[in-house]
N, C-alpha and C positions, 0 to 999 in steps of 0.2 A: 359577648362583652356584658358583663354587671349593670344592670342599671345605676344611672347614677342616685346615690342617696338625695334626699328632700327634707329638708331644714325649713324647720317653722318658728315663728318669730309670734308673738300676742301683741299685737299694734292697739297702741292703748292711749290714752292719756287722762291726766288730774283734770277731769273738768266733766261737766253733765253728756257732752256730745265732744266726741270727736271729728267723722265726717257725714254721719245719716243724721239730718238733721231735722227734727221733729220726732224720731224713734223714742225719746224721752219719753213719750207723752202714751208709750204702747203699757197696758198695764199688766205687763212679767218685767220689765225694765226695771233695772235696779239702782239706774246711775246717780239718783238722788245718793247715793252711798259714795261717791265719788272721793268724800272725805269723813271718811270712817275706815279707821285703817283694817278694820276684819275683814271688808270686803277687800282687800286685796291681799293679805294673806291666806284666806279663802280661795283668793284665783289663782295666787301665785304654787298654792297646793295642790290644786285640780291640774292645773300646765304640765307643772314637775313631773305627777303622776302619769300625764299622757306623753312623755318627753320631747315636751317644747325646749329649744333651743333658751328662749328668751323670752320676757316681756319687755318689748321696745314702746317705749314710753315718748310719745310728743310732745311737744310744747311750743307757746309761742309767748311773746313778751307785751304785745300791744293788741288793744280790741282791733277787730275787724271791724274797722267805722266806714270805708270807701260807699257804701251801701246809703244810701240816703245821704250819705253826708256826715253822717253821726254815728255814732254805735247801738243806737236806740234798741234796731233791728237783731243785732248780736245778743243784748243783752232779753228781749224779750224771746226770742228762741234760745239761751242758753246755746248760742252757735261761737262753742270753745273760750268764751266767759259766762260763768265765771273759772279761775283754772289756777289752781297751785303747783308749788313749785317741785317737781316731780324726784326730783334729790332725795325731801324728808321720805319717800317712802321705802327707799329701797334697804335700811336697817331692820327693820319690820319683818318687811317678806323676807330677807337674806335669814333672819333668825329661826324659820318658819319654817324652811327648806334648805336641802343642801347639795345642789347641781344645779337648778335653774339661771342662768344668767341678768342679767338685769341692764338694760339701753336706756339710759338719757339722754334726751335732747337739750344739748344745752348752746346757746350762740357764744360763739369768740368773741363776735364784735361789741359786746356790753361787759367782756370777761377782763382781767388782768391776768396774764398766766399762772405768776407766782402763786396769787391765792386759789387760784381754780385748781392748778396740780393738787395742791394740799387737800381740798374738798377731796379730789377722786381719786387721789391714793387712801386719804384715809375710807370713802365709804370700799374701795379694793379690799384693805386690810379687815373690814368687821366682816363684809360678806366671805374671806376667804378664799377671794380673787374674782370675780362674778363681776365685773361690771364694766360697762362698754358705753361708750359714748358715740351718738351723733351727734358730726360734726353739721353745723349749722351760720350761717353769717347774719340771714335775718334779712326782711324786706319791707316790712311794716313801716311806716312814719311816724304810726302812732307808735311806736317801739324808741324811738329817735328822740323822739319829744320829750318822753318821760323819761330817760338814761342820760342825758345830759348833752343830747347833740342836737344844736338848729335845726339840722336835716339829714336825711338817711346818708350814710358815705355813698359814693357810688360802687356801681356791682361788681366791677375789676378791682376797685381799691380797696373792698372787705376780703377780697382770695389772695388779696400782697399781704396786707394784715395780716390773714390767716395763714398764710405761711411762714412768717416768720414766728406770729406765736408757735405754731407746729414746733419749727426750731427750738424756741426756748423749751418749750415742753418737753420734748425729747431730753435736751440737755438736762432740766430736773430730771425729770425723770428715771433717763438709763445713764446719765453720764457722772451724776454729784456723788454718789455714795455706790462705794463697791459694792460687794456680794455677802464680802465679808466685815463688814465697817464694823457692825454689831455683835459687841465680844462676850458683854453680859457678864463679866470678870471678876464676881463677889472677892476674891481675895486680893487684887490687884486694888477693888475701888476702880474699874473703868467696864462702862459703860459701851461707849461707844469709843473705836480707835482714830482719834482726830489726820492721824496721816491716809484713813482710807476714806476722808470726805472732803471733797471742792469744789471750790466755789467754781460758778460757770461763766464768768467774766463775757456775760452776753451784753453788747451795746449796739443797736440797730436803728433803721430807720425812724421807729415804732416800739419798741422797748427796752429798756437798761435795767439788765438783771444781771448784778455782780456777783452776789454774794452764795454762797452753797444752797442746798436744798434743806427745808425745812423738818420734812417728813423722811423715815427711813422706807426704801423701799417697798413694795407690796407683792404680795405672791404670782402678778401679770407685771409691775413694775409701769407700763402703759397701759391701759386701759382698751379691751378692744372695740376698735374704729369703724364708725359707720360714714357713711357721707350718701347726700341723698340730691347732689346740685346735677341741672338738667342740661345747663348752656355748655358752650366748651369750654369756658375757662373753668367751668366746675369739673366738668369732668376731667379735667388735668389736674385739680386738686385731688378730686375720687383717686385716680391713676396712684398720684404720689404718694398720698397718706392712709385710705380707705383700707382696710380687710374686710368689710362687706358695703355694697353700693345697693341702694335703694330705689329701684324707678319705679317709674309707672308709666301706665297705657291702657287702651282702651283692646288692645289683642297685642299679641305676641313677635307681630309682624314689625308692629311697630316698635316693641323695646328691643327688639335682637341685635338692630344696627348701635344702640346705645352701650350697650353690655360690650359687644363687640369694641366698637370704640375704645371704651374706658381697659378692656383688656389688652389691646394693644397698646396704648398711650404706657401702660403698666410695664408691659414685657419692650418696651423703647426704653425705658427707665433699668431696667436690670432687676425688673421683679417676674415670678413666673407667676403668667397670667390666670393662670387657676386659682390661685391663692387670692384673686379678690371674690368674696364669693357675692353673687349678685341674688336679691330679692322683690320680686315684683310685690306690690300690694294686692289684693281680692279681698270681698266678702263673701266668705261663704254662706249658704241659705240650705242648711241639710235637713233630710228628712227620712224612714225609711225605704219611700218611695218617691221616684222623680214625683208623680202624681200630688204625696204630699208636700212634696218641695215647693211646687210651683205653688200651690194655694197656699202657702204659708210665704212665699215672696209678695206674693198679690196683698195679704193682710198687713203684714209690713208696711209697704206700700199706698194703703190706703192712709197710714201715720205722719208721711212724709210733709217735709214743710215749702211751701216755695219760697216764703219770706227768706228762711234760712239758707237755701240752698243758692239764693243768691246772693246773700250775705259772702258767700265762700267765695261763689263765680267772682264775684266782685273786688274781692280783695287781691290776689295775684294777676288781675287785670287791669286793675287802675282805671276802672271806667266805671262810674255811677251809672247800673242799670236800672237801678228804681226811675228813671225818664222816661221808658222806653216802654212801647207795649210787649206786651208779654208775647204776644204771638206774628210781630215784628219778625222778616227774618235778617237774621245778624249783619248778611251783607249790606243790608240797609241803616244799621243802626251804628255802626260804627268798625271801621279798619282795623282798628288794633281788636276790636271783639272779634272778628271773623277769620283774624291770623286766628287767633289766640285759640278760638273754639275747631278752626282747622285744626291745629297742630295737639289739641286733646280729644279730640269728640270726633272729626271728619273718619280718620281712618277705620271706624267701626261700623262706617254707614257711607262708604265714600259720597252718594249720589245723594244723600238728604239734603235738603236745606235746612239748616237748625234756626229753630228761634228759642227765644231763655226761656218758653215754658217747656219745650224738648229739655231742654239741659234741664230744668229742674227736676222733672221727670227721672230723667238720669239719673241724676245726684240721690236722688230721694233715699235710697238705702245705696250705699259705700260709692258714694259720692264722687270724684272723676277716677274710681278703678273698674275693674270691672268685675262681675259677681260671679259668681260658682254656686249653680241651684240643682239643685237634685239627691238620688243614693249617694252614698258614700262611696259607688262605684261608679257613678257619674263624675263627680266630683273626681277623683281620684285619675277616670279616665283625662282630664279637662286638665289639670294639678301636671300629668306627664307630657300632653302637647304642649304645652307654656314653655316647660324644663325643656326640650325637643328642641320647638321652634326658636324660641329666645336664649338658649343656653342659659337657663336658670340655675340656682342649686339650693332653693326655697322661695319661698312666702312670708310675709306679713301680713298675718290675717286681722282684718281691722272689723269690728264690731258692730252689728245691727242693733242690737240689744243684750243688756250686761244681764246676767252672766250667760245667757242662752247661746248667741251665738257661737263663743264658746265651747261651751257644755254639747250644744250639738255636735261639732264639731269633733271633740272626746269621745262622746257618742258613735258616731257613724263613721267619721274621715279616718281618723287614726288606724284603728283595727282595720282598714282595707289596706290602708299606705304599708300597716306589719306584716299585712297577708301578705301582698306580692314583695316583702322584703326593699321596701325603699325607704322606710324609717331604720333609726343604729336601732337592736334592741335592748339596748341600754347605755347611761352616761359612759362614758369615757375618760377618767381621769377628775378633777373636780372643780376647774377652773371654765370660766365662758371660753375661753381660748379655744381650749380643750374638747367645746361642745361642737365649734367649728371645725377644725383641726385636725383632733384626736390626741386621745393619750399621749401626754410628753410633751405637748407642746402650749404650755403658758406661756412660755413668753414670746414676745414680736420674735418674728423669722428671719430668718439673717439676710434675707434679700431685698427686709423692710430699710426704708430711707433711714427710719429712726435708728436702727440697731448701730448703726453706724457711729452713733455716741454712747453707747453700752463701755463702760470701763471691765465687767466682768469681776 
């Protein structure tokens, strides 16, 4: 049997740091460029050329303040503020290149559908179909505060929300405007043929959207779908709406049963479960030799920030560790810390007892994933037990330092993945869809929930 192909994704974001926090501060770091847009039609060129799938782009809406109390802590490690809004860049690079795909993170729960479809059909239509969205609900307070809400909805009530926007979205989407709406009819004087466009007479719990779509179709028409939620009600959302699901773990052991999950919750729904394709996160640390690998993790490593790195821990756990001593272990410091740090960090060390200067340690470069240090045939060897053990079908490779980790990566990983034939060796067709997919397949699949509002 063929090995199966391996899909790589540039896990990225608008901001100095994404998850190695203090790597800023290494001097071959370029992330000071974070907003300069050369540097990312720069990377988005380098990607292309190495055929990455995509640059899946993060984001988040509210400072990481849990830490102290405050955001002081975030704002003085540049730990994901400061950070723009990851939209503006994708015209840039799309003009730059022409296969690369392009993933935003954007939340539903601060979105209105209406205008959000319009944003990402039209950035669909300038790229030329190329663009893909994670889906995202949001957890932050400080997110809450500043979008016009008292306090955060709660975690079930943003996946009802988010369903039914789904719905709406769909219905712009594939349902308002045929195939053929756009007649272009210089002799007639018509434009557009008003009987092939309608309105979607949507009225729900949560949103009333009567009237037609605004924007004509795009070369995907939906945008393709990411979703990256870990609970079960996320991964019933992942199931319904996702074509590719994002996890993480600390080994392979631990995301298989997740992947698994969400591909059956999938093929329960009447979709085939292959078609969601699943990508773990890793940093890679390449080098030509394991040798030089590992002393170039170690230098890394010596950049690392703890401030920062608890800035992070702190925020999806809702517990101010700045209290606590560092070398405290967690079962002593708090219950929800020692689930929390079980169910990311325990299974990669079953027996340790962790305290937060372990985890920061951790975190120091690629932060709760886990790292890939070595050749390009280490690497690589490491790259297909994951695919193996977890039934993967890619990576999101998130960054130590810009552009290097990267650029090593191009360097060394790639040419081994073409050697033994697990990279495509070349695009397929010219749409992101397509990059997952293959040739012929822009648009959602017929056995997606969405297509089922497709007029045709």
């Amino acid at each position: 049997m063929a090995e199966r192909l391996i899909h790589l994704n540039a896990f990225e974001n608008a901001s100095p740091v994404n998850i190695s926090s203090g790597l800023w501060r290494h001097p071959e770091d370029q992330s000071h460029r974070y907003k300069d847009v050369r540097y990312w039609i720069e990377l988005a060129q380098m990607l292309e050329g190495a055929g990455f799938d995509s640059i899946f782009m993060a984001d988040v809406l509210g400072m990481l303040d849990v830490y102290q109390g405050k955001p002081d802590a975030a704002l003085r490690t540049a730990t994901q503020v400061p950070i723009n809004d990851p939209t503006t860049l994708v015209s840039a690079m799309a003009a730059a290149t022409r296969h690369i795909g392009f993933a935003m993170t954007v939340s539903l729960t601060y979105e209105q559908p209406y205008a959000f479809a319009r944003t990402m059909t039209s950035l669909d239509h300038v790229s030329g179909g190329r663009v893909g969205w994670n889906i995202v609900t949001s957890y932050l307070d400080s997110a809450a505060r500043n979008l016009g809400r008292a306090e955060q909805m709660s975690h079930d009530e943003r996946y009802d929300r988010g369903d039914e926007f789904m719905e709406v979205l769909y219905k712009l989407w594939e349902g308002s405007w045929e195939d053929d709406a756009v007649v272009i009819d210089k002799a007639r004087g018509v434009y557009v043929d008003p009987a092939k466009v309608h309105p979607i007479r949507h009225q729900g719990p949560y949103f009333s959207v009567p009237d037609a779509f605004i924007a004509e179709p795009s070369p995907q028409r939906t945008p393709v779908l990411f979703q990256a939620g870990s609970s079960a009600r996320g991964q019933q959302f992942a199931a319904t709406h996702a074509e590719g699901v994002f996890v993480h773990g600390t080994r392979p052991e631990v995301i298989a049963p997740v992947v698994a999950n969400v591909r059956a919750r999938a093929a329960a729904l009447g979709r085939d479960p292959r078609s969601v394709r699943a990508f773990a996160v890793t940093t890679i640390v390449a080098a030509e030799t394991d040798e030089a690998a590992q002393a170039k993790y170690a230098e890394l490593l010596s950049y690392a920030d703890y401030e920062g790195a608890m800035v992070q821990f702190a925020g999806p756990l809702g517990v101010d560790v700045s209290k606590f001593d560092p070398d405290q272990p967690l079962t002593e410091i708090n219950p929800n810390a020692a689930h929390f740090t079980r169910h990311l960090f325990a299974d990669a060390d079953p027996d340790r007892v962790w305290t937060l200067r372990d985890i920061a340690d951790y975190m120091g470069v690629g932060g709760m994933g886990p790292k890939f240090v070595g050749s390009g045939k280490t690497i690589v060897d490491e790259m297909q037990r994951w695919v193996d053990i977890a039934d993967l079908d890619g990576f999101n490779i998130t960054y130590a330092i810009r552009p290097g980790t990267f650029a090593d990566t191009v360097k060394y990983v790639v040419p081994e993945l073409r050697r033994r034939g697990l990279m495509r060796p070349a695009y397929q067709g010219t749409t992101f869809r397509e990059n997952i997919y293959g040739a012929g397949q822009a648009r959602l699949r017929d056995d997606h929930p969405g297509k089922k509002f497709w007029r045709g």
